[in-house]
Residue frames relative to the residue before (quaternion, step in Angstrom):
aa qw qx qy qz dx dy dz
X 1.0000 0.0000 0.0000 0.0000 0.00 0.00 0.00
X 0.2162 -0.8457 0.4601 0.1621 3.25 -0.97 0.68
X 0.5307 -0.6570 0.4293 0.3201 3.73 -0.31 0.70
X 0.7665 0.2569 -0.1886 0.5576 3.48 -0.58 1.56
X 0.5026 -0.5758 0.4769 0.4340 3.46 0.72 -1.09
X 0.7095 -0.4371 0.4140 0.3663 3.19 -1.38 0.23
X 0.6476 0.6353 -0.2324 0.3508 3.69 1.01 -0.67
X 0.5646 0.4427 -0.2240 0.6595 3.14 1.79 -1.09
X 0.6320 0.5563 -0.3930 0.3697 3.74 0.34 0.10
X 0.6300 0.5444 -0.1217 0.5403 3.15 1.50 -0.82
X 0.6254 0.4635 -0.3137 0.5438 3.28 1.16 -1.13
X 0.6677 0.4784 -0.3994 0.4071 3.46 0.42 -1.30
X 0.6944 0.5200 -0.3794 0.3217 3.85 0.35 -0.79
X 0.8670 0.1942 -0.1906 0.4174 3.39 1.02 -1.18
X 0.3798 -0.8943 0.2318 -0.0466 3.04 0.63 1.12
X 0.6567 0.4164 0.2145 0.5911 2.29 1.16 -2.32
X 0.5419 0.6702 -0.2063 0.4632 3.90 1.85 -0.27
X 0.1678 -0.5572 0.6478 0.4917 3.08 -0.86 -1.04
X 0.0970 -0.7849 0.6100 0.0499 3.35 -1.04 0.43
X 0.1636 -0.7757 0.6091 0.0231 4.02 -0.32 0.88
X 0.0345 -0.5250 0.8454 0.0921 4.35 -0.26 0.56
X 0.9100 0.3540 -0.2006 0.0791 2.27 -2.39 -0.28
X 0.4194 0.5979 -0.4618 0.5034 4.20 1.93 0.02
X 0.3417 -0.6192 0.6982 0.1111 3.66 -0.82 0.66
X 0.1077 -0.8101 0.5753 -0.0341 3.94 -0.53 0.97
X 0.2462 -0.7556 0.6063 0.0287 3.60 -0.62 1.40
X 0.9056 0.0888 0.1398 0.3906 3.04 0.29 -0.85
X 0.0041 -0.8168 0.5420 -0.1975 3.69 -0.26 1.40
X 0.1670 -0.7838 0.5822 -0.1368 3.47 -0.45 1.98
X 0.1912 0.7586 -0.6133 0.1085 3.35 -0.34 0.94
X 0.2799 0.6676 -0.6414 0.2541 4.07 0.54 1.37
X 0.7249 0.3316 -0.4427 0.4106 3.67 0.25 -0.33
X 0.5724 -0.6105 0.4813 0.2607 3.71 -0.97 1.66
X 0.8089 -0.0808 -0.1973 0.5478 3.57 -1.09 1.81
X 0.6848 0.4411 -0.4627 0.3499 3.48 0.32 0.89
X 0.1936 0.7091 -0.6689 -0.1111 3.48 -1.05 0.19
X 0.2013 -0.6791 0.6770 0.1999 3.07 -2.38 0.60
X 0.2571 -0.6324 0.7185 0.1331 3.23 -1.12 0.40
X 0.0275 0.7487 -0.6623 0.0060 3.35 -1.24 0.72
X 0.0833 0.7070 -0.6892 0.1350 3.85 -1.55 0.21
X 0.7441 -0.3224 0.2506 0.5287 3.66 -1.64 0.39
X 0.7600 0.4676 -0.2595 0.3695 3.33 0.39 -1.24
X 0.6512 -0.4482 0.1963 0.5801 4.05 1.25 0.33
X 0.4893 -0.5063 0.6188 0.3483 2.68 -1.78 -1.43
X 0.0636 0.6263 -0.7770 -0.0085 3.92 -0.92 0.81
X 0.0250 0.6581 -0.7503 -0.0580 3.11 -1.65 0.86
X 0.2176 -0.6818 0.6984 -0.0088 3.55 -1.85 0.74
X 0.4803 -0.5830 0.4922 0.4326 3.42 -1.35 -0.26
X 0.7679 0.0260 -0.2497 0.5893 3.87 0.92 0.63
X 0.0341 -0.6798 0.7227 0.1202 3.55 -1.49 0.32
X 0.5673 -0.5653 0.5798 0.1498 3.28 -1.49 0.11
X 0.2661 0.8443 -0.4449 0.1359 3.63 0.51 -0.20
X 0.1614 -0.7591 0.6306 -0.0094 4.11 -0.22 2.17
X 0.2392 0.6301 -0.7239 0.1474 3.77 -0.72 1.08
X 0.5210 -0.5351 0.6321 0.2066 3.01 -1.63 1.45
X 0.5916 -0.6015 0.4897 0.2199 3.04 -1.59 1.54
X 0.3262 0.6748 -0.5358 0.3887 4.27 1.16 0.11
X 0.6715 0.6430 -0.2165 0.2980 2.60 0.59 -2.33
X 0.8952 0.2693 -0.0997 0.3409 3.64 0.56 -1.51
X 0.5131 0.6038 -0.3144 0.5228 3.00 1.46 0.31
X 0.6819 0.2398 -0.3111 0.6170 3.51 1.23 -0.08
X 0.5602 -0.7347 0.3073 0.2282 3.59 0.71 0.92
X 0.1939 0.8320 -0.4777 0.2050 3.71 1.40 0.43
X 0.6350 0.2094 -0.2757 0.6906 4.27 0.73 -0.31
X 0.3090 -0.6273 0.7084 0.0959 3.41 -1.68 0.91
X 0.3508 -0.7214 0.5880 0.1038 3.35 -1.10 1.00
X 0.1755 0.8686 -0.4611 -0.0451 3.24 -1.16 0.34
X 0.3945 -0.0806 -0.8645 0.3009 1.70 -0.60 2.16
X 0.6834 -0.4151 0.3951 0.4524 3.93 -0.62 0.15
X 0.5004 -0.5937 0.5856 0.2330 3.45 -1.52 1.21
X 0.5087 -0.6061 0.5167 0.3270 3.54 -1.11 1.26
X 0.6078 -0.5770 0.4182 0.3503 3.62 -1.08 -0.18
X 0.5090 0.6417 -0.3461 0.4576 2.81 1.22 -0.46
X 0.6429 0.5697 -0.1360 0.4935 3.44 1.04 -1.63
X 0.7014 0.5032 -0.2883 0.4144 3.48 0.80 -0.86
């Protein structure tokens, strides 16, 4: 168990990051080579990496859209 939650673990590491808890992500485009976006109500920020913790539930009932789709393999 981690004191605080899993969130404060994360926060505490990237310090030096931005770090966003709590942005629900729909939707995570990663076709253009060294880019991703992530989007949700709250917009879109995109970088050349993100970090993105979603319980394997989460993807298995297809709630974030890929784009381009997760190989199968990946899935």
């Amino acid at each position: 168990m981690v004191k605080g939650g899993i969130g404060q673990l994360v926060a505490a590491a990237g310090r030096a990051v931005p770090v966003k808890l709590n942005h629900a992500v729909t939707g995570i485009a990663w076709n253009t080579p060294g880019r991703v976006a992530l989007s949700g109500d709250w917009g879109t920020v995109t970088a050349a990496r993100r970090i993105v913790a979603v319980p394997t539930s989460v993807l298995a009932e297809d709630v974030i859209r890929f784009d381009p789709p997760l190989p199968v393999e990946k899935r």
